[in-house]
C-alpha positions as CSV (number, residue, x, y, z in Angstrom):
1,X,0.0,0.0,0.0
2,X,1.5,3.5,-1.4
3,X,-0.3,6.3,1.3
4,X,0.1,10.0,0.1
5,X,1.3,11.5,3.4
6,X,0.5,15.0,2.2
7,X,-3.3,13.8,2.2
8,X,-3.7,12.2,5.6
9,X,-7.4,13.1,4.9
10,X,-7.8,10.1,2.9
11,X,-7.1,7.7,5.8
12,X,-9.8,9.2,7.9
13,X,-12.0,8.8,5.2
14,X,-10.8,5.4,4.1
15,X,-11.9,3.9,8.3
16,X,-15.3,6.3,7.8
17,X,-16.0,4.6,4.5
18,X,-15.3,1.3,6.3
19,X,-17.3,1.2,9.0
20,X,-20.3,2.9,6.7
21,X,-19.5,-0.5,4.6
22,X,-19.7,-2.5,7.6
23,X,-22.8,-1.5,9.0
24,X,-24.6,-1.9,5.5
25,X,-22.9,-5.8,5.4
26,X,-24.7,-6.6,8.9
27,X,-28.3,-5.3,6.8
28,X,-27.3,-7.8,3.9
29,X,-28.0,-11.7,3.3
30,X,-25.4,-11.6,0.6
31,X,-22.4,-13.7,1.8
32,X,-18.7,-12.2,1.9
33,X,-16.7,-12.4,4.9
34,X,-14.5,-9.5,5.2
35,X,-10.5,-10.3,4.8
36,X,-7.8,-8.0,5.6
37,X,-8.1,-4.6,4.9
38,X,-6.1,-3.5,1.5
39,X,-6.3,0.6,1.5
40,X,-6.0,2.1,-1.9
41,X,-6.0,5.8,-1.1
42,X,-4.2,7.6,-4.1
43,X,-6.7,6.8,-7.0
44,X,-9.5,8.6,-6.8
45,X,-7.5,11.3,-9.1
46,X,-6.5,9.2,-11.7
47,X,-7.6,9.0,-15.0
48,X,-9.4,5.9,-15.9
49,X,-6.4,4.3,-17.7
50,X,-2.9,5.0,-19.7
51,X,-3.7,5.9,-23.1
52,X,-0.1,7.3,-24.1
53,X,3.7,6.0,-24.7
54,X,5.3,4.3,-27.4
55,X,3.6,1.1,-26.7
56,X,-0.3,1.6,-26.1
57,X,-0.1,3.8,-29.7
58,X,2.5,1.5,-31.8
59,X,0.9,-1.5,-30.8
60,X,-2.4,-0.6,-31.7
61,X,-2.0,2.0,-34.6
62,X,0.1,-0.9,-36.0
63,X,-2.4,-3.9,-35.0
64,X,-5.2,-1.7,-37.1
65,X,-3.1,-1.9,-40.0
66,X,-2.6,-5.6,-39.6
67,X,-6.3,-5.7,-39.4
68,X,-6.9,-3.8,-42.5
69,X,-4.7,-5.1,-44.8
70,X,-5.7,-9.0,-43.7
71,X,-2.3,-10.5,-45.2
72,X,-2.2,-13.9,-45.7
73,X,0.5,-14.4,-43.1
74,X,1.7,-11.8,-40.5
75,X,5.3,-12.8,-38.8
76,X,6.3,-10.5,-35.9
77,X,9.5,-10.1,-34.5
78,X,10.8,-9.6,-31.2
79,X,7.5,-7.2,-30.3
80,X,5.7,-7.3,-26.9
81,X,3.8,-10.5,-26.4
82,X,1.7,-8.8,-23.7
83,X,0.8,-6.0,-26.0
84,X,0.8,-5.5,-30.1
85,X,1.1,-9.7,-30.3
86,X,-2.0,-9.9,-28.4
87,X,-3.8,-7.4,-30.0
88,X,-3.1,-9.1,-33.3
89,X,-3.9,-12.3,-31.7
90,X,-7.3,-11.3,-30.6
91,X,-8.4,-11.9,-34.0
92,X,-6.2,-14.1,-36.9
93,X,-3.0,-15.8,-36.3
94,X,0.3,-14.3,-36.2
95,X,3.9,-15.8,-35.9
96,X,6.4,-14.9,-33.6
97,X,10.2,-14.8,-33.5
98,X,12.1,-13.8,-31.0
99,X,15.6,-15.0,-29.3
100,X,14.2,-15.5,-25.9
101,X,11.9,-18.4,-25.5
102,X,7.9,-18.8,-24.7
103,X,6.9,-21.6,-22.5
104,X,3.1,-20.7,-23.0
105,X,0.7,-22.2,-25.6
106,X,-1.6,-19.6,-26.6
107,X,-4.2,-19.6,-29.6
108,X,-3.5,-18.1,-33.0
109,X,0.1,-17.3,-32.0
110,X,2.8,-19.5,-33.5
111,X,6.3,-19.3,-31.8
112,X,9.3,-19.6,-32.9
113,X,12.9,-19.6,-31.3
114,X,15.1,-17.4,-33.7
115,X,18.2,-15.3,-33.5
116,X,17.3,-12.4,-36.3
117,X,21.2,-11.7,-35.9
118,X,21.9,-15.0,-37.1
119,X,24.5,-14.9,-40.2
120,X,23.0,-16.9,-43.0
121,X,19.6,-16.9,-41.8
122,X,17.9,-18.9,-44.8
123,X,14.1,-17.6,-45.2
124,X,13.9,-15.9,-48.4
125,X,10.5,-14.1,-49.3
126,X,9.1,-15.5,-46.2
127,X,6.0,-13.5,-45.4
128,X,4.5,-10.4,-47.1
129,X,3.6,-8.9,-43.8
130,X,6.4,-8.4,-40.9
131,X,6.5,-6.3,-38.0
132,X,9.2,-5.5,-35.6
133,X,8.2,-2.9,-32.8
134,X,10.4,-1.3,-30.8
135,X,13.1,-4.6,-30.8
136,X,15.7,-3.6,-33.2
137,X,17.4,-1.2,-31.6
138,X,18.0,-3.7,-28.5
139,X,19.6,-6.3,-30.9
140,X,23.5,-6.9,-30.6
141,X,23.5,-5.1,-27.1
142,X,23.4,-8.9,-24.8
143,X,20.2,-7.1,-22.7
144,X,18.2,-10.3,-23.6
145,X,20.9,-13.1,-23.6
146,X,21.7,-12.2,-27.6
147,X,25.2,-12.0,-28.3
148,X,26.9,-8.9,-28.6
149,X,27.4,-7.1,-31.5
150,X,27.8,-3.6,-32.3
151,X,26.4,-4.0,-35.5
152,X,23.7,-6.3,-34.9
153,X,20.7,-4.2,-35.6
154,X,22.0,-4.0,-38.9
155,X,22.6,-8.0,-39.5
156,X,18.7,-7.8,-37.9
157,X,17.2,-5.6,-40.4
158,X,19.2,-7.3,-43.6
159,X,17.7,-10.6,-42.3
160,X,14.0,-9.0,-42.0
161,X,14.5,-7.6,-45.5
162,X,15.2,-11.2,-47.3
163,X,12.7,-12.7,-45.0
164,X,10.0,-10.3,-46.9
165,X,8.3,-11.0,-49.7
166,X,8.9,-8.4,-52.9
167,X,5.9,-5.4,-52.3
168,X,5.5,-6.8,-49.0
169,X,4.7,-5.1,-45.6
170,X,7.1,-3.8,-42.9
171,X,5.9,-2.5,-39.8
172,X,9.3,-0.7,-38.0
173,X,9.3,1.1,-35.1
174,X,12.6,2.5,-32.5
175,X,13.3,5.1,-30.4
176,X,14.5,8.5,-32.5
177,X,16.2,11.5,-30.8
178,X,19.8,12.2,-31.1
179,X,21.4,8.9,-32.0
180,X,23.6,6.8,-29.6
181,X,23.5,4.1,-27.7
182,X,22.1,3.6,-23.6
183,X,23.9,0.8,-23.0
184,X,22.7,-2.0,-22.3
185,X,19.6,-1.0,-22.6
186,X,18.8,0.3,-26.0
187,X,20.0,2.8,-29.1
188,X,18.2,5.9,-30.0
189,X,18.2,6.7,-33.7
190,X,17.8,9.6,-35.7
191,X,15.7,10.2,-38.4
192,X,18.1,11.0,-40.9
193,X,20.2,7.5,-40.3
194,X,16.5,5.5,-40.4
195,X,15.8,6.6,-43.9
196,X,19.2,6.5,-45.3
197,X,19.0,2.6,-44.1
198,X,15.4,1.6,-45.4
199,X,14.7,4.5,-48.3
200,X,17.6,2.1,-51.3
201,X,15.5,-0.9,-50.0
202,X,12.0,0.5,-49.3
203,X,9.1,2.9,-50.3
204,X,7.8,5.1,-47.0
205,X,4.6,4.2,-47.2
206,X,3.4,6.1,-43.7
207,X,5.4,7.8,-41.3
208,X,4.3,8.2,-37.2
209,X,5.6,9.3,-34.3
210,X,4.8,9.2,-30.3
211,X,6.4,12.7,-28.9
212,X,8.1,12.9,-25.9
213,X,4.9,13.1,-24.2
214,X,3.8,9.7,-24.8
215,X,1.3,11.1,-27.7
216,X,0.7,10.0,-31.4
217,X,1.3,12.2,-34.3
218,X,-0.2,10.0,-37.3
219,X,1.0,10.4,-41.2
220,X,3.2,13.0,-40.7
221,X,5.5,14.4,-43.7
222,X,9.2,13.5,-43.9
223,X,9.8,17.2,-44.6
224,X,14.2,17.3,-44.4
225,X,13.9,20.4,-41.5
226,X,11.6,18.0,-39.3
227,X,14.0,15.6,-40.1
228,X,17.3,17.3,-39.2
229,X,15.5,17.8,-35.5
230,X,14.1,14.4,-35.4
231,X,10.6,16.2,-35.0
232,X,11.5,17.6,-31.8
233,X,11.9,14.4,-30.0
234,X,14.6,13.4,-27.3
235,X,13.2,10.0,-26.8
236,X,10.6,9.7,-29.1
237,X,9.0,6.8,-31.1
238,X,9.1,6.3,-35.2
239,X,6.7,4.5,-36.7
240,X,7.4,3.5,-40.2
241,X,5.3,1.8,-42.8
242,X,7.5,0.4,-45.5
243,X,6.8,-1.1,-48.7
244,X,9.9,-3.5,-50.1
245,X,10.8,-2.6,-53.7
């Protein structure tokens, strides 16, 4: 229990409200014994949920898309399980590779154990439809037991590329700002570097971004001043739609 002591209020309230519960449970035939108390003090200010940050609006901007489009396969890579993968499981099947293993069985989501780094990675014009949401970018840094390699988002992204079939799908999305790297936790990328990488392989079909205040900007222009600044973000969150060539 988390008690705001700036609002000791609330705790005079909270044994009111109890006893006024109490004395209506003696009135009642309904049968619930009381267990031990469990205060929750702080939310009566709170909004009625988190709609904001990189991963409420990729994973369900993107999961939209999915829906839309209806490809005959949709492989995902390295995304949140507990977030875009669900969404898109909710309602067709999706495949999912990542280098960490899933001891759950859950419907409509095929697993697969795969390093993306991998050299040789044989799975030419695997799928028309791929995402990988906000994964790259951790790839080659060891965070998740992957071996290191300072280059490994790149051996990622040329594996992704052969994996997709030609006028096929790619759903990208990393952190932009100024680029380096928070190791081990992640890299930051700029703009600029994003599209020299995917713009000789790959049509821009849609560009997004969450700000650094956790909000979506949808279908925004790659205009080169917005570029050069990264649109203002720090730590923000591209979201690219690509078409392969």
């Amino acid at each position: 229990m988390r008690i705001d002591l700036k609002k000791p209020g609330r705790r005079l309230a909270f044994y009111r409200s109890y006893r006024r519960f109490k004395r209506q449970a003696e009135r009642s035939k309904e049968a619930f014994a009381f267990g031990r108390l469990y205060p929750c003090l702080n939310e009566m200010d709170d909004q009625s949920g988190t709609a904001s940050g990189h991963y409420f609006h990729q994973d369900l901007l993107v999961a939209q898309n999915v829906f839309q489009d209806n490809p005959e396969r949709h492989v995902d890579i390295g995304s949140r399980i507990d977030g875009f993968v669900a969404h898109v499981a909710s309602f067709r099947e999706i495949e999912v590779f990542d280098v960490r293993p899933l001891e759950s069985n859950i419907r409509n989501i095929r697993f697969r154990q795969v390093d993306l780094m991998q050299k040789g990675l044989s799975m030419p014009d695997y799928s028309p439809s791929i995402s990988c949401l906000h994964a790259l970018e951790h790839f080659g840094l060891g965070r998740y037991g992957d071996e290191l390699d300072f280059e490994g988002h790149l051996r990622g992204f040329e594996n992704i590329y052969r994996m997709l079939k030609p006028g096929g799908k790619f759903y990208f999305s990393v952190p932009i700002g100024e680029q380096r790297i928070e190791f081990n936790a992640h890299r930051v990328f700029s703009i600029r570097y994003l599209l020299d990488l995917v713009e000789p392989r790959y049509d821009v079909t849609s560009f997004s971004y969450v700000d650094d205040r956790g909000d979506l900007i949808k279908d925004k222009s790659l205009d080169p001043g917005r570029v050069k600044g990264n649109f203002g973000c720090n730590y923000g969150c591209g979201i690219f739609e690509l078409r392969k060539k």
